[in-house]
C-alpha positions as CSV (number, residue, x, y, z in Angstrom):
1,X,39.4,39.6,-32.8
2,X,36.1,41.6,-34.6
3,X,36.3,43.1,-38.2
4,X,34.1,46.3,-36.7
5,X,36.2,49.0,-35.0
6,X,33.8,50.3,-33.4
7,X,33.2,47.1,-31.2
8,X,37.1,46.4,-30.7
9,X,37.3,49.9,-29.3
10,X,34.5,49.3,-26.5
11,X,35.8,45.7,-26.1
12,X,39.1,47.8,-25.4
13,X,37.5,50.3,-23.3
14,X,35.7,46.7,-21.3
15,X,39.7,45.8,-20.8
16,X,39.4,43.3,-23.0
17,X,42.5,42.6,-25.4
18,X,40.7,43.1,-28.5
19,X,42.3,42.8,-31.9
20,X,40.7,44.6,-35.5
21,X,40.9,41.9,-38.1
22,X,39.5,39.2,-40.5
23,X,39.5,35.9,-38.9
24,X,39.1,34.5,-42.5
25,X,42.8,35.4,-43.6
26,X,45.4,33.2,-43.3
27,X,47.9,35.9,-42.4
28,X,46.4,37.6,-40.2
29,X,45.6,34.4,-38.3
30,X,49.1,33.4,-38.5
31,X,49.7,36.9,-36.4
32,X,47.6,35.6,-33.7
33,X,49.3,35.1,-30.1
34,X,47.1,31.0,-30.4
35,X,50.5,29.1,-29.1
36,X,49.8,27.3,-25.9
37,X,46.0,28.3,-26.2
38,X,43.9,25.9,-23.7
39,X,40.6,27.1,-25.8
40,X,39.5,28.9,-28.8
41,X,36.4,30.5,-29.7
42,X,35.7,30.8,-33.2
43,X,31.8,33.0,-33.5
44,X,32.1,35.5,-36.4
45,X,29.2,35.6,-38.8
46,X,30.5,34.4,-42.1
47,X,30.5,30.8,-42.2
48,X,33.3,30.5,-44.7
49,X,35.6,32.7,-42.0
50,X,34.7,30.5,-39.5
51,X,36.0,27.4,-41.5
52,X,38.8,28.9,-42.6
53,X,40.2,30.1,-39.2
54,X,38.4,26.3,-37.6
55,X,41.0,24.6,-40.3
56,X,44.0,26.8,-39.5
57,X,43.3,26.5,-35.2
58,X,42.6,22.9,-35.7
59,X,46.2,23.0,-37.5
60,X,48.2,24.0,-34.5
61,X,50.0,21.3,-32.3
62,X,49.0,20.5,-29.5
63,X,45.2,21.4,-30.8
64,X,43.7,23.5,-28.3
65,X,39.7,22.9,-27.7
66,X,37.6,24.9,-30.5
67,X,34.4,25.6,-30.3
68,X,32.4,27.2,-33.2
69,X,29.2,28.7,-34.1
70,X,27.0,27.7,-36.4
71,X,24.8,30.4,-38.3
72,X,22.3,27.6,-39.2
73,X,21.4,23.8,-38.3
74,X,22.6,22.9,-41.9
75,X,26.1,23.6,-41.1
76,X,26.4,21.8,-37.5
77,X,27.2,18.8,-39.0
78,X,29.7,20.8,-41.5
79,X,31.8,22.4,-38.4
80,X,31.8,19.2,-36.6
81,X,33.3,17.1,-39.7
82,X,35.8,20.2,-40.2
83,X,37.0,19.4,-36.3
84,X,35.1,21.7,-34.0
85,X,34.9,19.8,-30.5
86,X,31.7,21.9,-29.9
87,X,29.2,24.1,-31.9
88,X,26.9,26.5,-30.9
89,X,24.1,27.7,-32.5
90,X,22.6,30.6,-30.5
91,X,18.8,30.5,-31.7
92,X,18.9,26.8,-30.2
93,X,20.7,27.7,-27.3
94,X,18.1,30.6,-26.6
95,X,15.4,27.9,-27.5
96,X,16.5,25.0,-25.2
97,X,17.3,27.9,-22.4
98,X,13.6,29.3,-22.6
99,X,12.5,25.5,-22.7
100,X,14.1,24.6,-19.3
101,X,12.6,27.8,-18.0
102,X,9.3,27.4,-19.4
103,X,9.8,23.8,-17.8
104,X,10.6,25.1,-14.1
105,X,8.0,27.7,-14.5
106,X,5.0,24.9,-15.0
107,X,6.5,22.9,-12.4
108,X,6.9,25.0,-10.2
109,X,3.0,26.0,-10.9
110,X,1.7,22.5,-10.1
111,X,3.9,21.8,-7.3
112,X,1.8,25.1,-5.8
113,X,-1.3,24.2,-7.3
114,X,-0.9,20.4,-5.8
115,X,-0.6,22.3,-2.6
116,X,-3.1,24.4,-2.6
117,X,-5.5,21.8,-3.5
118,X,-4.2,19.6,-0.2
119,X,-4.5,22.6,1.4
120,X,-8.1,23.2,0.8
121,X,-9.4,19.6,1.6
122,X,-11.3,19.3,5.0
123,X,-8.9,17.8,7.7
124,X,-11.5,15.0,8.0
125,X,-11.4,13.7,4.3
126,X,-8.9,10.7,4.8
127,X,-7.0,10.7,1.4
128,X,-6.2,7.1,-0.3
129,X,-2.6,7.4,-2.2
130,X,-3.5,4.4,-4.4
131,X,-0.2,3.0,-6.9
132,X,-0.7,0.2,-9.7
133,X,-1.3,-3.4,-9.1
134,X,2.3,-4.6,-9.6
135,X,4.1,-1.3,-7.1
136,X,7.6,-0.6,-7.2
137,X,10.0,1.7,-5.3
138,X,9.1,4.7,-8.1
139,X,5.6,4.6,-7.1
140,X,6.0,3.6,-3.2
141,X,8.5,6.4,-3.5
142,X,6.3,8.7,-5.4
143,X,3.4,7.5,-3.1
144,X,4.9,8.4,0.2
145,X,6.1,11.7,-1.3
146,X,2.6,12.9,-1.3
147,X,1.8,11.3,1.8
148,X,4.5,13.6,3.5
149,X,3.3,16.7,1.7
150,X,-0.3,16.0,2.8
151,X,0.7,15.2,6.5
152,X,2.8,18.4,6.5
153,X,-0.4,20.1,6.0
154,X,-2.4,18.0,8.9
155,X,-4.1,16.2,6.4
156,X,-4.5,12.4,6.7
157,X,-3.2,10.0,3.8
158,X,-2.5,6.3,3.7
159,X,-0.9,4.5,1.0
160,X,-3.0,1.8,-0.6
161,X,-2.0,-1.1,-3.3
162,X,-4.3,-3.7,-4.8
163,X,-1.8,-6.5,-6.2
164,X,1.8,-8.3,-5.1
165,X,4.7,-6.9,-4.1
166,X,6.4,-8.6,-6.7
167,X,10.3,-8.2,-6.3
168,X,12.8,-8.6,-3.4
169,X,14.2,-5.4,-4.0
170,X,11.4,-3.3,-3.3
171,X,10.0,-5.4,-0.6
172,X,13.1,-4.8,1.0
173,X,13.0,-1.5,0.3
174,X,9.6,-1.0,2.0
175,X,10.6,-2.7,5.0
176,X,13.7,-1.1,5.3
177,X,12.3,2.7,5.0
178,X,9.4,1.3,6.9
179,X,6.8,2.7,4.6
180,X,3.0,2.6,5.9
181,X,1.1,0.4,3.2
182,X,-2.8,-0.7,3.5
183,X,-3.1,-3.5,1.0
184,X,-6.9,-3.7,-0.3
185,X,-8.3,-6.6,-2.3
186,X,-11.3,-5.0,-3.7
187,X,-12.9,-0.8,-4.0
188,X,-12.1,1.8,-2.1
189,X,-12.6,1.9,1.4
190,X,-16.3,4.1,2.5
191,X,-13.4,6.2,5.1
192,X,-11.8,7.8,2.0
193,X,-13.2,10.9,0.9
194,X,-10.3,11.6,-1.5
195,X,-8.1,9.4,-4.1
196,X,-4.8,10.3,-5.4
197,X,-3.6,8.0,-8.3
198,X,0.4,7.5,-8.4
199,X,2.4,6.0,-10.9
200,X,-0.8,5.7,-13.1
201,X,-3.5,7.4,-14.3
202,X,-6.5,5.6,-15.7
203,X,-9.0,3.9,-12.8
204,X,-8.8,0.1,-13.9
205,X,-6.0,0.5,-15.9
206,X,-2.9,-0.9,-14.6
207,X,-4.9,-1.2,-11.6
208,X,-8.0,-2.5,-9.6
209,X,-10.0,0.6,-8.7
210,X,-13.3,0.2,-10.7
211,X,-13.2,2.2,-14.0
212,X,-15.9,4.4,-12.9
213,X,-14.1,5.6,-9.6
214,X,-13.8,9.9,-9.8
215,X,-10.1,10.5,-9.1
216,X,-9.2,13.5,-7.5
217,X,-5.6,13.7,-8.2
218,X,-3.1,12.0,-10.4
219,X,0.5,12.4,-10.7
220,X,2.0,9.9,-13.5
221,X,4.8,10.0,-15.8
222,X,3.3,7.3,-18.1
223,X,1.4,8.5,-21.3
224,X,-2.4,8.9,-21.0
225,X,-4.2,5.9,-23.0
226,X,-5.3,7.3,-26.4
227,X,-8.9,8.9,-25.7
228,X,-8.8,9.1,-22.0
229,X,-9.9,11.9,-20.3
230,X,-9.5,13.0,-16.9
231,X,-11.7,15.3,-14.8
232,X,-9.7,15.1,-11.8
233,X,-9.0,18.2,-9.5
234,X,-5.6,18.0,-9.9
235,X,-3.8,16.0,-13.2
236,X,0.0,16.0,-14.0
237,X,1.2,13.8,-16.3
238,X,4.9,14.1,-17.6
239,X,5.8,11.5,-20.2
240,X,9.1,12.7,-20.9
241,X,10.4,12.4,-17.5
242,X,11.9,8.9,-16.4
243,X,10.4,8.3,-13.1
244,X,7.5,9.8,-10.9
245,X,10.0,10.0,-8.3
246,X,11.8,12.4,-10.7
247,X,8.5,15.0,-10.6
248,X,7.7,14.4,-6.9
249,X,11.3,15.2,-5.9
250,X,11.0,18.5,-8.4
251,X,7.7,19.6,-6.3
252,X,9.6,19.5,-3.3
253,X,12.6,21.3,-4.7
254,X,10.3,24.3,-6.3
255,X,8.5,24.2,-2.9
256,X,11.6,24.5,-0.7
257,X,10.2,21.4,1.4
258,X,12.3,20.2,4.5
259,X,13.1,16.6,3.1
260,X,14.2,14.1,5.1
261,X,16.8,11.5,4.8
262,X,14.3,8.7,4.1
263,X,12.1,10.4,1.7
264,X,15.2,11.6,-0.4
265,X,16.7,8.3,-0.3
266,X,13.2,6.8,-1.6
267,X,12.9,9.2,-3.9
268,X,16.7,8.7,-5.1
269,X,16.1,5.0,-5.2
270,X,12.9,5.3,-7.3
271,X,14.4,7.4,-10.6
272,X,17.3,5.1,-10.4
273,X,15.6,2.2,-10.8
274,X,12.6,3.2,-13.0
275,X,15.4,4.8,-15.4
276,X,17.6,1.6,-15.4
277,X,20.4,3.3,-13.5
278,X,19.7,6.4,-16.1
279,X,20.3,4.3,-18.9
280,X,17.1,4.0,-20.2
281,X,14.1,7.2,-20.9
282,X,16.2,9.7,-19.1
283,X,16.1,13.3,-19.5
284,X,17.9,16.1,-18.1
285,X,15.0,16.4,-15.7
286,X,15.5,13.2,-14.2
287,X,19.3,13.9,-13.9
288,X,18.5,17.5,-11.8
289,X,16.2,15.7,-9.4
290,X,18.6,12.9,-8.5
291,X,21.2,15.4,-7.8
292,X,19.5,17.5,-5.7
293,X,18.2,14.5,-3.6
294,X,21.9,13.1,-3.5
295,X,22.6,15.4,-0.5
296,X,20.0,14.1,1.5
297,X,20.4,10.5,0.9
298,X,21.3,8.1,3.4
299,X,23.9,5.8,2.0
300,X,24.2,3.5,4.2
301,X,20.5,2.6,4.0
302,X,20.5,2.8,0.0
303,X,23.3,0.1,0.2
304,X,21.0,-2.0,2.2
305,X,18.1,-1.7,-0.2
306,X,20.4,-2.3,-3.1
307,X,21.9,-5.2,-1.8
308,X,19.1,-7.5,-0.2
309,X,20.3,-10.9,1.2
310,X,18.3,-14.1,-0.5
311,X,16.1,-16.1,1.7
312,X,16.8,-20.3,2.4
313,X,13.5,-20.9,0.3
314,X,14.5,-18.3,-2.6
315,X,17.8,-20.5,-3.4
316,X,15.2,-23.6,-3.3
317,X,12.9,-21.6,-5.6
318,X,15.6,-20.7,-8.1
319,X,17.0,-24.5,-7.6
320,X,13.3,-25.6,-8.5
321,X,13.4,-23.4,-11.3
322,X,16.8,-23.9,-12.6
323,X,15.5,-27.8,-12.8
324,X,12.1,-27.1,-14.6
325,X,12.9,-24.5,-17.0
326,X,11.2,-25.3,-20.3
327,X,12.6,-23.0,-23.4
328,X,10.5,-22.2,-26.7
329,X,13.4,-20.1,-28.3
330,X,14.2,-17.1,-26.4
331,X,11.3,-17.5,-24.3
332,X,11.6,-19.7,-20.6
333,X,8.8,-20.7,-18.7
334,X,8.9,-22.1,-15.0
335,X,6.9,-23.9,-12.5
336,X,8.3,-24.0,-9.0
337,X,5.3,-25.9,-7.7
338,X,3.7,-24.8,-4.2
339,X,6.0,-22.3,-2.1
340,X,5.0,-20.0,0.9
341,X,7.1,-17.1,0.0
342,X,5.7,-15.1,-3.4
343,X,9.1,-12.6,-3.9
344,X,11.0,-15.9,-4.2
345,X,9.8,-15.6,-8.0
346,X,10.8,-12.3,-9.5
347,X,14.3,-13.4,-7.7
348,X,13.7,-16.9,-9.5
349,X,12.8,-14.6,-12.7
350,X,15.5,-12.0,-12.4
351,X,18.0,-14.9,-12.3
352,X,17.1,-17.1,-15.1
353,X,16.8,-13.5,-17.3
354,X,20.3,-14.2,-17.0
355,X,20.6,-17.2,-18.9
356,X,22.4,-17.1,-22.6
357,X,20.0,-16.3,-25.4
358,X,17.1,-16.0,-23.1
359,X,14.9,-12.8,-23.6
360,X,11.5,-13.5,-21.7
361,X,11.2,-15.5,-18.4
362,X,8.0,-16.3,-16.6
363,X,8.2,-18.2,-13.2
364,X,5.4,-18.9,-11.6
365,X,4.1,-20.9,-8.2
366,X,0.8,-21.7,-5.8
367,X,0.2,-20.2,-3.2
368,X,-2.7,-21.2,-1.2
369,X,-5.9,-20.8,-2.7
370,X,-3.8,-18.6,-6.4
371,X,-1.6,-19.5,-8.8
372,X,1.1,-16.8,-8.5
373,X,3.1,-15.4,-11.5
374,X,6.2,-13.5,-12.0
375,X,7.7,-12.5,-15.5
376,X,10.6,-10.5,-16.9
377,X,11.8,-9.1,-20.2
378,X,14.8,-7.6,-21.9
379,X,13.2,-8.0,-25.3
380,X,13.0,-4.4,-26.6
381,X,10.1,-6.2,-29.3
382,X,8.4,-7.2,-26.3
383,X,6.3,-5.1,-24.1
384,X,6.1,-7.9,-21.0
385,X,3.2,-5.7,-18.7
386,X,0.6,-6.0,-21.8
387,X,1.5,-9.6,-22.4
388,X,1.0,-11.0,-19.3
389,X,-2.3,-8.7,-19.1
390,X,-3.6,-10.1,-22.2
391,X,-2.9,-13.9,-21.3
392,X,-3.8,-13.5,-17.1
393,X,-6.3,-10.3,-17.3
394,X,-9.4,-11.5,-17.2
395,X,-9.0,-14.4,-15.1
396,X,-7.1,-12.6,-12.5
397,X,-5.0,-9.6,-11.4
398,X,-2.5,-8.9,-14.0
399,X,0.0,-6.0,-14.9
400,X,3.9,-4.3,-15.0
401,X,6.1,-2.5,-17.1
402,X,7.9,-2.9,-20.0
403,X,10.6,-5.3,-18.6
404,X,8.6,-6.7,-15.0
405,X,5.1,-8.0,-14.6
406,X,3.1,-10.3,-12.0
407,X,0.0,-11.7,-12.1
408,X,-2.5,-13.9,-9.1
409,X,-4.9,-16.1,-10.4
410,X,-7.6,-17.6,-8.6
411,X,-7.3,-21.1,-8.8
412,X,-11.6,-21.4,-8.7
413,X,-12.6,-25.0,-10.1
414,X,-9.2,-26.6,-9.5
415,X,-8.8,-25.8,-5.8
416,X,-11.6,-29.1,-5.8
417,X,-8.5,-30.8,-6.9
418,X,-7.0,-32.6,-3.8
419,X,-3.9,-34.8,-6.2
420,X,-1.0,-31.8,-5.6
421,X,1.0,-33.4,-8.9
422,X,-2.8,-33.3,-10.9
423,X,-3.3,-29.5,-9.8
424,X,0.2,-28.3,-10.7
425,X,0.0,-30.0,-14.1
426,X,-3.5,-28.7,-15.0
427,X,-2.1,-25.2,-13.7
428,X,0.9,-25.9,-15.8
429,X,-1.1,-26.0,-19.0
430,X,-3.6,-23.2,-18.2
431,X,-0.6,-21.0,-17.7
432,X,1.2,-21.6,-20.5
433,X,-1.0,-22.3,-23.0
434,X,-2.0,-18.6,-22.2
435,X,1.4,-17.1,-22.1
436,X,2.3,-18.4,-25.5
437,X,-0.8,-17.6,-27.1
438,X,-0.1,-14.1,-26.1
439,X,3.3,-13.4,-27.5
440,X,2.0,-15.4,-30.8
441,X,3.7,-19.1,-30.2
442,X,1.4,-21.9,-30.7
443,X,3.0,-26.0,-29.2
444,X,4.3,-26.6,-26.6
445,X,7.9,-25.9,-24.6
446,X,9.8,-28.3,-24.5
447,X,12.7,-29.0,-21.0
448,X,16.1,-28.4,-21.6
């Protein structure tokens, strides 16, 4: 129905069944053939006609679905209260729709710009895919992602990583998608002629390269620290995006790359878990990427990384834990004494997360010559990657997330300590006293 004749004779002439009228009268909405309507559309510009025909439609029984346009923002609200199932307000559908094109359009610019610069390196540079000191799938995912691209171009690239593999999970993800990984303790290698930062963006932060290292490329999704610049070759940085995995699987899609089953299930596993299962900083971007991966992916081998079985030692680990678990309100703090196996402590962590009104957990262990560390957090007040920096930092390799973290210490003066019980009490108190002097708590915990 349209008030202008004009435009119900052409809707006419487009075979439309078109009807002159005022959708803001009662009787001549009451003329209407609405009965067993699945959906109305009520889009007229006079805001007082489209409540009046919203109250009369929404009046009907059964209800059909209405949706109603809004001529402003400042009666969105209004429609909705006044029953509308949906409202549309064309200026910020146009806005959202040239916002998601402007989006593909710059993507699809760096994922050929990314390119080109691979393209243009010498075949003998040897490129060094470097991730943060505490890796996960998202940035072994993101890592290998660019390793592929590279190769595809006959370029050479090896993934490197300074710290732990912290959790179960992703070793058992590594292992099962058999990535490549060259674990460094110190610098670059003198063989690499380029570095490509992934999954973080600032040399010594969140990671051991030595702040004055020149980065060639980064590709991050974490924000850049305030007054930080970057004068690599090639910078993308996308804080509104859940994952890395998210914008390397978009570079593949704008570039029509040949993805393989492994790489898409990486890649799938990676936004899933940096997004929490897409419960947690996910946008729309993050949603398109995981479904076009989800036709790639092989399930049977995403089932296997999902579902890692728990070593002999990890159930003595979380047993050890379980029994020296000492508790300073919501935070628990655990020494498992000297193990062999360093991913039996996020699983030791993971686990006692679990615990009723716990919050924070930190597990931690010896291993030969380090004291080893493990934390977690589900404390939204707590941002457990800065904590366990500030308290381990500068005596050691420290860094994670918001909700994971791992640290290595060296154990220096006390490996002279021969008495095993004397060592894992000094290390006890060196650990926590640092701990809680990070998140504020001064004393002691106390066993429970």
């Amino acid at each position: 129905m349209d008030s202008d004749p004009a435009r119900v004779e052409a809707l006419r002439e487009q075979d439309y069944e078109a009807i002159e009228g005022d959708i803001g009268s009662q009787a001549t909405l009451k003329g209407l053939p609405l009965k067993g309507a699945e959906c109305v559309f009520i889009l007229s510009y006079s805001h007082a006609a489209n409540m009046k025909a919203l109250e009369y439609v929404k009046s009907l029984s059964p209800p059909p679905l209405i949706m109603a346009r809004a001529l402003d923002v400042l009666t969105i609200d209004e429609l909705y209260r006044a029953g509308a199932d949906v409202v549309l307000h064309p200026p910020t559908i146009v806005a959202e729709e040239a916002l998601g094109e402007l989006q593909k359009m710059e993507l699809r610019g760096a994922a050929w710009q990314l390119m080109s610069y691979l393209k243009s390196l010498d075949p003998s540079q040897r490129m060094a895919i470097i991730v943060h000191d505490n890796p996960d799938s998202d940035a072994f995912a993101s890592a290998l992602c660019l390793k592929t691209m590279a190769e595809s171009l006959g370029k050479s690239a090896d993934i490197l990583y300074y710290g732990i593999i912290g959790h179960h999970e992703t070793r058992a993800f590594v292992n099962l998608l058999d990535i490549p990984l060259v674990h460094i303790t110190d610098g670059v290698p003198k063989e690499y002629g380029v570095i490509a930062l992934v999954d973080c963006n600032t040399p010594g932060k969140n990671n051991s390269l030595p702040p004055d290292t020149h980065v060639n490329i980064v590709i991050d999704h974490h924000q850049l620290p305030e007054g930080v610049e970057l004068d690599a070759e090639f910078v993308d940085i996308r804080p509104d995006v859940g994952a890395t995995s998210t914008m390397m699987a978009r570079y593949l899609q704008e570039l029509d790359f040949e993805v393989s089953s492994t790489l898409a299930t990486a890649l799938l596993y990676g936004i899933r878990t940096d997004t929490g299962e897409f419960k947690r900083n996910t946008s729309a971007t993050d949603l398109n990427a995981a479904a076009y991966l989800y036709g790639f992916v092989d399930q049977d081998l995403l089932a296997q990384i999902e579902t890692p079985s728990m070593s002999p030692e990890a159930m003595d680990v979380l047993g050890v834990a379980i029994r020296n678990k000492k508790i300073e309100g919501s935070y628990l703090i655990s020494n498992v004494g000297f193990i062999h196996d360093r991913d039996t402590l996020p699983q030791a962590a993971d686990y006692l997360l679990k615990l009723e009104g716990i919050s924070t957990v930190l597990v931690f262990g010896i291993i030969d010559d380090r004291i080893v560390i493990s934390a977690r957090s589900k404390d939204i007040r707590v941002n457990i990657g800065d904590v366990v920096q500030k308290a381990f930092g500068d005596i050691g390799s420290a860094g994670g997330h918001h909700k994971t973290a791992a640290a290595q210490i060296p154990l220096g003066l006390f490996s002279g300590v021969k008495d095993r019980a004397i060592l894992l009490k000094l290390a006890e108190e060196a650990v926590t006293r640092r701990f809680l002097s990070a998140v504020g708590i001064e004393g002691e915990v106390e066993a429970r």
